[in-house]
N, C-alpha and C positions, 0 to 999 in steps of 0.2 A: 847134317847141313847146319850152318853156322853162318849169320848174318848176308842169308843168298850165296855163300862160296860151297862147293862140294869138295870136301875133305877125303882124302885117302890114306888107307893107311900103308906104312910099309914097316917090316920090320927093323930094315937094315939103317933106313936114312930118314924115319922118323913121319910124318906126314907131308902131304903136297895137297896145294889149292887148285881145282881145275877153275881156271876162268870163262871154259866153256858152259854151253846151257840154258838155265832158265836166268842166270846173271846178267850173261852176253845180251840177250834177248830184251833182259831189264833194261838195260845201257840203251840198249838201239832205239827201244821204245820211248824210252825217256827225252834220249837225244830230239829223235822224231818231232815229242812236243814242243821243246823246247825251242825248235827250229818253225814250227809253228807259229810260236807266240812272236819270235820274230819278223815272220813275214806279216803277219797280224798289223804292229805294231809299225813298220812298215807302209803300210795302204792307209792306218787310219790313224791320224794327228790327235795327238791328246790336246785341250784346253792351255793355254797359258798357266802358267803359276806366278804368284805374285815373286816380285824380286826385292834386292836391298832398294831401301831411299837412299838420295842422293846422298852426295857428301856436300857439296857445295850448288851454290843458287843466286845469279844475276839476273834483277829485273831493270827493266828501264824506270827511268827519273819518271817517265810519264805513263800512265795506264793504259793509253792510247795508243803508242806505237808495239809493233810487235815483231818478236823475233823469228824470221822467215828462216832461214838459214844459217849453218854455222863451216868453217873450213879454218881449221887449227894447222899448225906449223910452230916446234918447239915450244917452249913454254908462251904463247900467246896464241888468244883465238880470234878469228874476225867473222863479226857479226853481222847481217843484211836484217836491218833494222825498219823495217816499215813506218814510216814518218818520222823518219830523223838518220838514216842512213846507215855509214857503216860504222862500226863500235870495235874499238880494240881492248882486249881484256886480256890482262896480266893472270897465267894462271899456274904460275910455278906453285901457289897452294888454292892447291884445290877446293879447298873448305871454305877458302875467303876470294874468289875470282875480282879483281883492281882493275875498273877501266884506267885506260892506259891513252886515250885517245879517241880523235872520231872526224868522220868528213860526212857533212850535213850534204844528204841530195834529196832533192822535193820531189823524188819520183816515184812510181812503184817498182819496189824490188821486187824480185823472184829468187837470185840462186845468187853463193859468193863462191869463189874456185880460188884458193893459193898456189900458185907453182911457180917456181924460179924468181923470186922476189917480184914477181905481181900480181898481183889481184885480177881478177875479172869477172865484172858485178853486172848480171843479167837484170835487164832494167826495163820498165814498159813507160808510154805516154810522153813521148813516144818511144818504141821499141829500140833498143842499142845493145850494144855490149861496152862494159865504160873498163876502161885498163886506167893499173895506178901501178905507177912504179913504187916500193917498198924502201924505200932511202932508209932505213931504221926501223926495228920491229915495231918501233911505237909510231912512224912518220908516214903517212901516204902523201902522194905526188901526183897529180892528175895526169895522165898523159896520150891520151887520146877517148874518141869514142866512133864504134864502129856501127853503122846503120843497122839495123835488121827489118827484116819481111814482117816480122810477126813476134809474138809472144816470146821470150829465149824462158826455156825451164832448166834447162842444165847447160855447163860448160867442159869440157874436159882438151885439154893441149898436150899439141901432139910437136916439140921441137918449136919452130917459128909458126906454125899452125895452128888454128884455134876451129876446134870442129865446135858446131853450137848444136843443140836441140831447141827446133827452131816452131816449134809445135805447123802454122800449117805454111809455114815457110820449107814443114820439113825438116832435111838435115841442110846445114850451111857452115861451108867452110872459108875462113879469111884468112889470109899470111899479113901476118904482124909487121914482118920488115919492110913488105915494099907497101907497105900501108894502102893496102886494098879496099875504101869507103864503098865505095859500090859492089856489096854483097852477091848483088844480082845476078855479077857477071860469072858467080860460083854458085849458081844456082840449082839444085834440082829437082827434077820432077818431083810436086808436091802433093797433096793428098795423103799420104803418110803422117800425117799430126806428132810426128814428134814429142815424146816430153821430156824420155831421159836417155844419157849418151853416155859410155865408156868407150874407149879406144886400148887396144891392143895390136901393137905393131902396125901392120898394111890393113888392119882391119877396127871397124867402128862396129858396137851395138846396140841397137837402139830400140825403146821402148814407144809402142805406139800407141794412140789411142782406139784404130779399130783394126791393124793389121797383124797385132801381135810382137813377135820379136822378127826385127828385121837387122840383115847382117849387112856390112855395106864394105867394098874393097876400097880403098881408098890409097892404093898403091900411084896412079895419078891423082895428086889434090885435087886439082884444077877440072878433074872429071871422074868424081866417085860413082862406082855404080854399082848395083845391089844384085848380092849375089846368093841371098838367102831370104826365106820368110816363113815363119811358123808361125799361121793365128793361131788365137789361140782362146779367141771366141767371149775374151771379155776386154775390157780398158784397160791398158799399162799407162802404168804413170814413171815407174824406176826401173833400174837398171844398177848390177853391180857386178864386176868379172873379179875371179881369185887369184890370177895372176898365173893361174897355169891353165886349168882346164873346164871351169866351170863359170856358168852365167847363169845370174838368180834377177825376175823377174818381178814385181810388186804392182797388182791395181787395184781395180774397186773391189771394193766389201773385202779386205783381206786376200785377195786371189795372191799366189804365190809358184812360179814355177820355176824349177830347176834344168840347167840343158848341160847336157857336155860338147863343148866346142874346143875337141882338141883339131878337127876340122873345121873350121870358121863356116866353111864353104857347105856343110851336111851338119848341121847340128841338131842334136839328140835330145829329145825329151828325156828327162830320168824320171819326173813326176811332179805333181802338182796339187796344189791342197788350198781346202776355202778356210780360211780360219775365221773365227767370228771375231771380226776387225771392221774396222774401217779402211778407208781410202791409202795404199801406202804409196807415200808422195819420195820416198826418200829411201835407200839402201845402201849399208855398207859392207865389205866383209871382212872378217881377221880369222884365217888362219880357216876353221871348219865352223864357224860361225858368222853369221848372220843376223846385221842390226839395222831394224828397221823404223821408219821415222810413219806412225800409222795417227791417221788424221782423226780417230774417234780415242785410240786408246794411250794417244801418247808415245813414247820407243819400248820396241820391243827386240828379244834374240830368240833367233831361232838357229838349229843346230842343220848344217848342209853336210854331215858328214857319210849318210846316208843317200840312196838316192833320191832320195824324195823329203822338202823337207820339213822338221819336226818343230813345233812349236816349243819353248821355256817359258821364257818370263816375260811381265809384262812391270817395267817399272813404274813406281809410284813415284810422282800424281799420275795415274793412267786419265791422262787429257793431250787434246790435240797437239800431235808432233809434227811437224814442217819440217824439220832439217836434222840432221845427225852425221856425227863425226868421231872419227876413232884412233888412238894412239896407241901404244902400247900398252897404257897403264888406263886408260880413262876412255870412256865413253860420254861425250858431250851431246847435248839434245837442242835443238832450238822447237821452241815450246810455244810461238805465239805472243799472247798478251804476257803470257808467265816469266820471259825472261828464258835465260839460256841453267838448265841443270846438267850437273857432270855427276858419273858416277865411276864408282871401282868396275872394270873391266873385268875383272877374275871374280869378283863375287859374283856379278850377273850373269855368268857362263857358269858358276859353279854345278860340279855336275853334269854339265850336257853332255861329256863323253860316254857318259853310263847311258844316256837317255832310252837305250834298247834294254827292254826286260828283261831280266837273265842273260846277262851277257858274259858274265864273269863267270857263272855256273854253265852256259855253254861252253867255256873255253876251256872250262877243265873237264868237262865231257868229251870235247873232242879226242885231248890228248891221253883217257882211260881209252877212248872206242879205236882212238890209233895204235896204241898198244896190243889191246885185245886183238886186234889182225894182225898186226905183226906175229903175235904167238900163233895164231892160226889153230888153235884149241890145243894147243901144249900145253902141257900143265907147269906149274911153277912152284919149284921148293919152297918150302917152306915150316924149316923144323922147329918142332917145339918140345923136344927131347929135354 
């Protein structure tokens, strides 16, 4: 025997490997753990690892105001700037981000949303949703403001539709074109606390503060009604969908849960993990990644390509993250006092496809143990004549 194979000999055609035996049995074994340490690995989140610094970094003129929010579109990003409004930043180089503009409102912000060349700037004192038409990446235009119930934490548009997270207003939905100021009359049932909303299709999901994930049909505007709810026994603050079949959840102390909603109507837990985090106020996704905006440690990524998901990095400065937003190339942060930080996209995911231990050594275990049945204890030439 010869590195675990049994050799035979023949006169005619020289020797042959049996791959049967105590080899076989090695392989199955081996496999076994291997498959092991994946489900292992699986159930329990490793720690963050620290990530690249940034590339580039804008702070405000004053130490005072802070950057709540961010929602980029092309080379410009637009800022919800806490005492002094909203801020437009030139960021075709990364390294060196150029205000570009800005429209002063003495309100409190919460959340900015870009779509279809306008803005929609969730706003308190009193509660609104403020639209600006986009005349120019570097020009806003004021052009209306829509009452609200209560607090708005997120915005996402759905067409002429503006569904809001309306925290205890709920969810609230307005149509833009027949300029509907009385919310009210799009009202519904509230105690739901609302704080963060993505929309897909006929369907809204939304993060609550004590009901968990709540799914909502919204096939009539003018009468959404709730057609799902999975507590889930802690505070959600965020909400992110992957554009096909997954929704990733974000609240207090790092809570994180993952669902599959290829049913809107029945959605599925895949798993859930407390990270040693803070509050995460803000989520985005790209692709099998997950970035999140966590109110102790700053943005972080974490990998959803499992079912359950698995902690990376935590980039530096690991300090309070409010907002975050993602392109192809770049991940942008809105940071508070600190000013808005972007970094490389592909470095801070570096890696997360490996994230399972032994993955690459499982894969090539499979395709020896698929082999091995295939021959089904035949032996296999092998001369050395």
């Amino acid at each position: 025997m010869l590195l675990g194979f049994n050799y035979i000999k023949n006169e005619k055609d020289g020797f042959y490997m049996d791959l049967s035996g105590t080899y076989k049995k090695s392989i199955l074994l081996l496999l076994l753990l291997i498959v092991g340490a994946q489900l292992g690995a699986a159930v329990q989140s490793r720690a963050y690892s620290s990530g690249p610094d940034a590339l580039g970094v804008w702070t405000p003129a004053d130490s005072l105001d802070s950057v709540v929010d961010v929602s980029v579109y092309g080379s410009y990003a637009y800022l919800a700037v806490n005492g002094a409004g909203i801020q437009i930043l030139d960021i075709a180089n990364p390294l060196n981000p150029q205000p570009e503009g800005n429209y002063t409102i003495n309100r409190i912000l919460k959340s900015i949303h870009y779509e279809n060349e306008k803005i929609y700037l969730g706003v308190g004192n009193p509660s609104a949703i403020l639209i600006f038409n986009v005349t120019t990446p570097t020009s806003l235009v004021f052009d209306k403001e829509i009452g609200q119930n209560s607090t708005v934490y997120q915005v996402d548009v759905d067409g002429d539709y503006i569904v809001i997270a309306d925290y205890s207003g709920s969810l609230m939905i307005a149509n833009y074109t027949q300029n509907l100021y009385n919310v009210n009359d799009w009202w519904v049932a509230n105690n739901y606390w609302c704080l963060g909303v993505v929309v897909d299709g006929d369907f809204a999901y939304t993060a609550t503060f004590a009901k968990g994930l709540v799914v909502w049909n919204l096939t009539d505007k003018t009468h959404p009604t709730i057609v799902a709810e999975r507590p889930l026994g802690v505070n959600l603050y965020s909400v992110a969908f992957d554009g096909e079949s997954k929704v990733i959840l974000g609240g207090s102390a790092g809570f994180l849960a993952l669902f599959d909603v290829s049913d809107p109507t029945v959605p599925t837990l895949l798993g859930d993990i407390d990270t040693d985090g803070g509050d995460l106020d803000a989520l985005v996704i790209t692709g099998s990644a997950a970035i999140g905006a966590d109110y102790s440690y700053g943005i972080v990524t974490l990998s959803i390509a499992m079912s359950i998901p698995v902690e990376h990095t935590r980039l530096p400065p690991t300090e309070r993250g409010h907002g975050v937003d993602v392109d192809a190339t770049y991940i942008y942060g809105a940071m508070g006092f600190s000013g808005l930080y972007i970094w490389d996209l592909a470095a801070a995911i570096e890696g997360m496809e490996w994230e399972i231990p032994g993955f690459t050594l499982l894969l090539a275990l499979i395709i020896i143990v698929t082999i091995t049945l295939v021959l089904k204890q035949k032996t296999l030439k092998f001369s050395i004549n």
